[in-house]
Structure formats: C-alpha cells, structure tokens
N, CA, C and O atoms as CSV, one atom per row, in Angstrom:
chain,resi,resn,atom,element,x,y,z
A,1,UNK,N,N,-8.908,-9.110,-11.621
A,1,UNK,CA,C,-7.782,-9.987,-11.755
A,1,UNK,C,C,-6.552,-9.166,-12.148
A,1,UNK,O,O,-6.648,-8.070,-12.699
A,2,UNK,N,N,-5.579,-9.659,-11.886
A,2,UNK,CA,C,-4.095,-8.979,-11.345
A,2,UNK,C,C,-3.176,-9.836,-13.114
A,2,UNK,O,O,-3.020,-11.007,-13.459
A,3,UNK,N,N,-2.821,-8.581,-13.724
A,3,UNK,CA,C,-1.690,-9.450,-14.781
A,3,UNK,C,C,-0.279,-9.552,-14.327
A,3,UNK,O,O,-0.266,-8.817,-13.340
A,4,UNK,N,N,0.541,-9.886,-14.429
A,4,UNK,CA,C,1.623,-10.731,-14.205
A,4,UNK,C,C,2.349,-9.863,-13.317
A,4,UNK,O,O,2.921,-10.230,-12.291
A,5,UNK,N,N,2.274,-8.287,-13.924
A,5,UNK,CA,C,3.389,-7.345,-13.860
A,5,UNK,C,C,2.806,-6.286,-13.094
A,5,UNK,O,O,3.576,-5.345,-12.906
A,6,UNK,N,N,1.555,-6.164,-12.553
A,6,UNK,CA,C,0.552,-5.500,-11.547
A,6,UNK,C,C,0.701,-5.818,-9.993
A,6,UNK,O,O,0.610,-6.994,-9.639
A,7,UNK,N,N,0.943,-4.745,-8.982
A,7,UNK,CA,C,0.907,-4.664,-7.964
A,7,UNK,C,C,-0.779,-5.214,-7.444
A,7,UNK,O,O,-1.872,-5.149,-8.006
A,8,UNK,N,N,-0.224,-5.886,-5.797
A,8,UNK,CA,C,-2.445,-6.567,-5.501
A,8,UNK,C,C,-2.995,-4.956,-5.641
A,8,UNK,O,O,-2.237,-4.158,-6.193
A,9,UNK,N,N,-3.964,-4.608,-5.274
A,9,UNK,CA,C,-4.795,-3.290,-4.986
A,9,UNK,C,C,-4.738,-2.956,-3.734
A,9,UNK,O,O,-5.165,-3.670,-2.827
A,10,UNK,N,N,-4.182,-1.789,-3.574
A,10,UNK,CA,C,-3.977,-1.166,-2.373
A,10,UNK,C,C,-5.275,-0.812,-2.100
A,10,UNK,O,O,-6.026,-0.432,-2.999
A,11,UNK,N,N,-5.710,-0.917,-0.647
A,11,UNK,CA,C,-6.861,-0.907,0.055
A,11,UNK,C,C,-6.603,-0.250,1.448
A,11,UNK,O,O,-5.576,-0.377,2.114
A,12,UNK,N,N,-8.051,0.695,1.871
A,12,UNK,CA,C,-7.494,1.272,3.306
A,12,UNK,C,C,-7.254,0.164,4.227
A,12,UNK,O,O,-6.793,0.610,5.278
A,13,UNK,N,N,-7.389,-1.129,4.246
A,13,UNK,CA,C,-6.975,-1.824,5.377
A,13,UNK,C,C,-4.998,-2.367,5.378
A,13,UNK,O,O,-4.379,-2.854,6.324
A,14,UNK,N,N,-4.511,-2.062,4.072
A,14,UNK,CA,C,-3.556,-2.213,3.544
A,14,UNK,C,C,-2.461,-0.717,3.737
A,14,UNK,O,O,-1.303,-0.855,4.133
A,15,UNK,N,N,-2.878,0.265,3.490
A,15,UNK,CA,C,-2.769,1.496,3.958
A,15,UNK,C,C,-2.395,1.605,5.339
A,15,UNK,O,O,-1.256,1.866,5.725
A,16,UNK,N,N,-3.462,1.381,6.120
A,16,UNK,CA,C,-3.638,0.961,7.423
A,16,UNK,C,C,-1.901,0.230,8.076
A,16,UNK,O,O,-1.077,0.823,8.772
A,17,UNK,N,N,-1.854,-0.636,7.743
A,17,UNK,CA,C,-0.746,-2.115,7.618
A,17,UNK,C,C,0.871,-1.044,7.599
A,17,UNK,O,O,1.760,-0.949,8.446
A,18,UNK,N,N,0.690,-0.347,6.184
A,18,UNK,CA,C,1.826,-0.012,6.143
A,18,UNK,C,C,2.160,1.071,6.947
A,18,UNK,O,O,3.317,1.144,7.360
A,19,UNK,N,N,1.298,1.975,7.257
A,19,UNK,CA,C,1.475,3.289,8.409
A,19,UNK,C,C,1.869,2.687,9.954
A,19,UNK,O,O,2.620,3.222,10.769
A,20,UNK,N,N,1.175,1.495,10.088
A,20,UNK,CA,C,1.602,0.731,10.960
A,20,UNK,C,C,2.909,0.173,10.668
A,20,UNK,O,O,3.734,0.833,11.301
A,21,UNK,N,N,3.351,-0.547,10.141
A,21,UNK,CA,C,4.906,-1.281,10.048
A,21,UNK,C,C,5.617,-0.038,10.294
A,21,UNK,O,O,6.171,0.019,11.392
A,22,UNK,N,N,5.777,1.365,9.232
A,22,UNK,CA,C,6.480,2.224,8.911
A,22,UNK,C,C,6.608,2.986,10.474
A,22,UNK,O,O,7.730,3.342,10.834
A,23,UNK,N,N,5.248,3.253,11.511
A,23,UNK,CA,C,5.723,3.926,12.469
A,23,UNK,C,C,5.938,2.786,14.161
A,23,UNK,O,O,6.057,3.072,15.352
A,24,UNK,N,N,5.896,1.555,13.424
A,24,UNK,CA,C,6.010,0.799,14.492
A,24,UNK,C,C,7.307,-0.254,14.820
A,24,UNK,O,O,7.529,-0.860,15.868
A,25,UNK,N,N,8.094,-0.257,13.534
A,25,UNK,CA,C,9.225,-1.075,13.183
A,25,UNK,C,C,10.443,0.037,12.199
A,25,UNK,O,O,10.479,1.099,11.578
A,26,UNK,N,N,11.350,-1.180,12.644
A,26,UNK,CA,C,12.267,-0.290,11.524
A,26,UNK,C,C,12.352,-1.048,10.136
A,26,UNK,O,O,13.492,-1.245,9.715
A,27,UNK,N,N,11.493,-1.412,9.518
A,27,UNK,CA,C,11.476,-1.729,7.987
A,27,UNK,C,C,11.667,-0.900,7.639
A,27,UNK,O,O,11.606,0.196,8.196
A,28,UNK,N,N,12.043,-1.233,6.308
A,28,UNK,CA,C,11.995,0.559,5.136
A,28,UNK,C,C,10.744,0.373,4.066
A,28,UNK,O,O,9.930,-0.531,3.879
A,29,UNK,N,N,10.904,1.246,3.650
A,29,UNK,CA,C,9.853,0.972,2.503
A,29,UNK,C,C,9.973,-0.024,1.184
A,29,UNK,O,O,9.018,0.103,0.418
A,30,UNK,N,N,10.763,-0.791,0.863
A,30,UNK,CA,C,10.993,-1.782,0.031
A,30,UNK,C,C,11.132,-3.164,0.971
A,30,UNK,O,O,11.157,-4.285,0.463
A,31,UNK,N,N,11.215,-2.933,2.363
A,31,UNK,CA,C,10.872,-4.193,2.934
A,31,UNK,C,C,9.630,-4.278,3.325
A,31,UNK,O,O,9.391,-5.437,3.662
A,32,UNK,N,N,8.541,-3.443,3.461
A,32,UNK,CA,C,7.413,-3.136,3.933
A,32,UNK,C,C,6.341,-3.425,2.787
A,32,UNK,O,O,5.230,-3.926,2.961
A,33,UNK,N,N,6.776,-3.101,1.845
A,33,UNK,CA,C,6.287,-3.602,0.224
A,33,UNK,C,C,6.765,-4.948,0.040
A,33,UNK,O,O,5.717,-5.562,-0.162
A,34,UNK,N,N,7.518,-5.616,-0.004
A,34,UNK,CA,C,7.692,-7.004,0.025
A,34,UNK,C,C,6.689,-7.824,1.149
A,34,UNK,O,O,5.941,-8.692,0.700
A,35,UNK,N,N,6.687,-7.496,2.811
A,35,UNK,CA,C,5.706,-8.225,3.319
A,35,UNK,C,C,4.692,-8.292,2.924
A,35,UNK,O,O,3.973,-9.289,2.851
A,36,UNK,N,N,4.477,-7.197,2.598
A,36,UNK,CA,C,2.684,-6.552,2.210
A,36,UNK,C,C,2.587,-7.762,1.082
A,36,UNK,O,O,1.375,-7.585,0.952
A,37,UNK,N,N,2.798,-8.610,0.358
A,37,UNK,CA,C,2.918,-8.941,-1.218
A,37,UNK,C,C,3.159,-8.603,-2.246
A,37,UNK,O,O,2.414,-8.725,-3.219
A,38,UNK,N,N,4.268,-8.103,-2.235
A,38,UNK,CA,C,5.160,-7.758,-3.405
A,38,UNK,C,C,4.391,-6.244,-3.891
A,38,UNK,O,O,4.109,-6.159,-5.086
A,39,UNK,N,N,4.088,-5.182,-3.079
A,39,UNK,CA,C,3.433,-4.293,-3.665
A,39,UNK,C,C,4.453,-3.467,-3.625
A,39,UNK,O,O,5.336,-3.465,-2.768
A,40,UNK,N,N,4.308,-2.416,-4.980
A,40,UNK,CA,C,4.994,-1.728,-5.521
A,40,UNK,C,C,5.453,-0.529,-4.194
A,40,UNK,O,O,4.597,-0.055,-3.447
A,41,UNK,N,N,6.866,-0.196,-4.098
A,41,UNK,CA,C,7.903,0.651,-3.173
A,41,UNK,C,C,7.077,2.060,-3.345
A,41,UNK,O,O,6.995,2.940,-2.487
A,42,UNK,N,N,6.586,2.069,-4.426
A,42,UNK,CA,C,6.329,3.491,-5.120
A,42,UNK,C,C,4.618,3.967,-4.220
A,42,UNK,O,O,4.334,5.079,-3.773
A,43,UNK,N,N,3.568,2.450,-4.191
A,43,UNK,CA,C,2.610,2.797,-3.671
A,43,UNK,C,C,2.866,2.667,-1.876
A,43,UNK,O,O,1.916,2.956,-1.148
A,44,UNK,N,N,4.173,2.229,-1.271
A,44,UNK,CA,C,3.853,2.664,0.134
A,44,UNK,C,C,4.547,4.082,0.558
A,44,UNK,O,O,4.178,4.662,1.579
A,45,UNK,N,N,5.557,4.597,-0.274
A,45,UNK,CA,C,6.267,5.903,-0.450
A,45,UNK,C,C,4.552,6.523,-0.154
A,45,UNK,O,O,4.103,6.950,0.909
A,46,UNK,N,N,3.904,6.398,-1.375
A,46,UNK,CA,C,2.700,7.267,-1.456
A,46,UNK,C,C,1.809,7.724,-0.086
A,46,UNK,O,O,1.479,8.767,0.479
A,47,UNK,N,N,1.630,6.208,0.084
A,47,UNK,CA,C,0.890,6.184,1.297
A,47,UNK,C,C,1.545,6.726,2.953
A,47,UNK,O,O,0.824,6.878,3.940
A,48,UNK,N,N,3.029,6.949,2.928
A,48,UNK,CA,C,3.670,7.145,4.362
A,48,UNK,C,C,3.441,8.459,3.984
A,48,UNK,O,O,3.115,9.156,4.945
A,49,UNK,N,N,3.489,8.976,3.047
A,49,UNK,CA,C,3.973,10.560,2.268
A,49,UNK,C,C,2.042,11.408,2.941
A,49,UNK,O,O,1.878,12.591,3.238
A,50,UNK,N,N,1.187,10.536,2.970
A,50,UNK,CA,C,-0.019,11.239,2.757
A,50,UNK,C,C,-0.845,11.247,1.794
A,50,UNK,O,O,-2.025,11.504,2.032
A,51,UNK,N,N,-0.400,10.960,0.453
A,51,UNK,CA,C,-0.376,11.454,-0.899
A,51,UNK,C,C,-1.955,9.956,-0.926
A,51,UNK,O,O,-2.983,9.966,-1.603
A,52,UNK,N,N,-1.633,9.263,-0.254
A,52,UNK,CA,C,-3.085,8.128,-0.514
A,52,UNK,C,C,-3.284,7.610,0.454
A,52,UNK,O,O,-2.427,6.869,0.935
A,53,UNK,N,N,-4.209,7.777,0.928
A,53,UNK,CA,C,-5.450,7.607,1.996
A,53,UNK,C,C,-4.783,8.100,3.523
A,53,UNK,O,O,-4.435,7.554,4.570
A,54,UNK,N,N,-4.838,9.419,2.976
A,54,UNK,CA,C,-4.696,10.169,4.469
A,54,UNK,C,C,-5.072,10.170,5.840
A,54,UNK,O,O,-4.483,10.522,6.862
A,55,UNK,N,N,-6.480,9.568,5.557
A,55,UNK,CA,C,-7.492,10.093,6.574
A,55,UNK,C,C,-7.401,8.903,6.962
A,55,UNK,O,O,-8.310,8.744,7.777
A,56,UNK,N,N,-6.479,7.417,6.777
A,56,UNK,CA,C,-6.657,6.250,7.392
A,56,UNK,C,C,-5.864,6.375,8.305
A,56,UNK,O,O,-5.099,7.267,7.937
A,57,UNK,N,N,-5.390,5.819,9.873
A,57,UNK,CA,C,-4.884,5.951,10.744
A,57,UNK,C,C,-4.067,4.869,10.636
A,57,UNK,O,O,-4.394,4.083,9.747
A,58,UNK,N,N,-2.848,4.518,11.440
A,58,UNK,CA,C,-1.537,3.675,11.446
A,58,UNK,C,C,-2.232,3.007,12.155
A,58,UNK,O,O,-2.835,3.564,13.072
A,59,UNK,N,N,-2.418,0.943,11.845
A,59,UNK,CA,C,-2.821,-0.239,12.367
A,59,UNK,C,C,-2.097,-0.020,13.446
A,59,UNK,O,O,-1.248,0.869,13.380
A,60,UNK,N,N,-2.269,-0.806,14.733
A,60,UNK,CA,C,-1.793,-0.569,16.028
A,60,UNK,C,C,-0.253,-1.826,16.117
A,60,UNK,O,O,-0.154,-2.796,15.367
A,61,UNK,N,N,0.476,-1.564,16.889
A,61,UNK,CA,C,1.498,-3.047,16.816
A,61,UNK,C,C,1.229,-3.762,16.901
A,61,UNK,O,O,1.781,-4.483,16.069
A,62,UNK,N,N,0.083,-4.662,17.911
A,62,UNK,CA,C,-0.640,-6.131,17.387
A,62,UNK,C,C,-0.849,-6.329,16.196
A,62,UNK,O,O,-0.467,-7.440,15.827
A,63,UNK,N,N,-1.425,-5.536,15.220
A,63,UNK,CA,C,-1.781,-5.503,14.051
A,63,UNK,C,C,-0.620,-5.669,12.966
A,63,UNK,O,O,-0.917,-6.096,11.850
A,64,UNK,N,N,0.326,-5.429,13.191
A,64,UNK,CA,C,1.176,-5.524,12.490
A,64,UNK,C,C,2.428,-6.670,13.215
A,64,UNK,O,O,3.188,-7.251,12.441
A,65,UNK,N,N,2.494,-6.815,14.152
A,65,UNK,CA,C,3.436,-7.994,14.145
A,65,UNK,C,C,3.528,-9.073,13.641
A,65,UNK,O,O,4.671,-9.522,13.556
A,66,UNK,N,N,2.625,-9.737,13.222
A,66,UNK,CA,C,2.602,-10.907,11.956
A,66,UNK,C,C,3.367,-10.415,10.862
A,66,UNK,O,O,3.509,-11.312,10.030
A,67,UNK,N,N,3.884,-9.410,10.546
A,67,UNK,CA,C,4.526,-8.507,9.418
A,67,UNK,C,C,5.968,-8.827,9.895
A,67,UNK,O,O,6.869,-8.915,9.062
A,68,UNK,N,N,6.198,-8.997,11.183
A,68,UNK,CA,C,7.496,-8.477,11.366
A,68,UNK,C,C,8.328,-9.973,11.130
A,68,UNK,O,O,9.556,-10.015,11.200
C-alpha cells in the first residue's frame, strides 16, 4: 500500500510504457509521468537515462497510444 506522498511502483511493464511514449511521441518527461499516474519525473528521467531497467525494450505505438 501506497502513503499519500509515494509514487505507484514502477514495474518493467511500466518501464516498458515510458520508453515507449518517450521514443514514440513528443511528451516530455513530466507529461509522461503524469499519464503514467502521477509517477515521480525523477523515476522516468531514470528509466529513459538506462539507470532502471535497461534490459526492458520500448512498448511498441499501439501500446502506448491510449497514453496519448
């Protein structure tokens, strides 16, 4: 369970999501964190950067157009 002031839990299918938006749209990373559910700017920086879950591949554009 999530307290008030906690980002949801980033997950490789979430990971996934944002490598997708980031190389498939022109969101930025504080709009890409807002679709996602309010997850923290700081954990999709991380994730475009490499820095968390590398080895997951960018969701395809079907996959992400419900985002857009």
């Amino acid at each position: 369970m999530h307290n008030r002031n906690s980002s949801p839990r980033l997950t490789p299918l979430i990971a996934s999501q944002i490598k997708g938006l980031w190389q498939h749209t022109l969101l930025n990373q504080a709009q890409i964190a807002a679709r996602l559910g309010e997850l923290n700017q700081g954990r999709v920086s991380e994730v475009i950067s490499g820095q968390r879950f590398p080895e997951i591949p960018p969701a395809d554009p079907q996959a992400v157009r419900s985002y857009m």
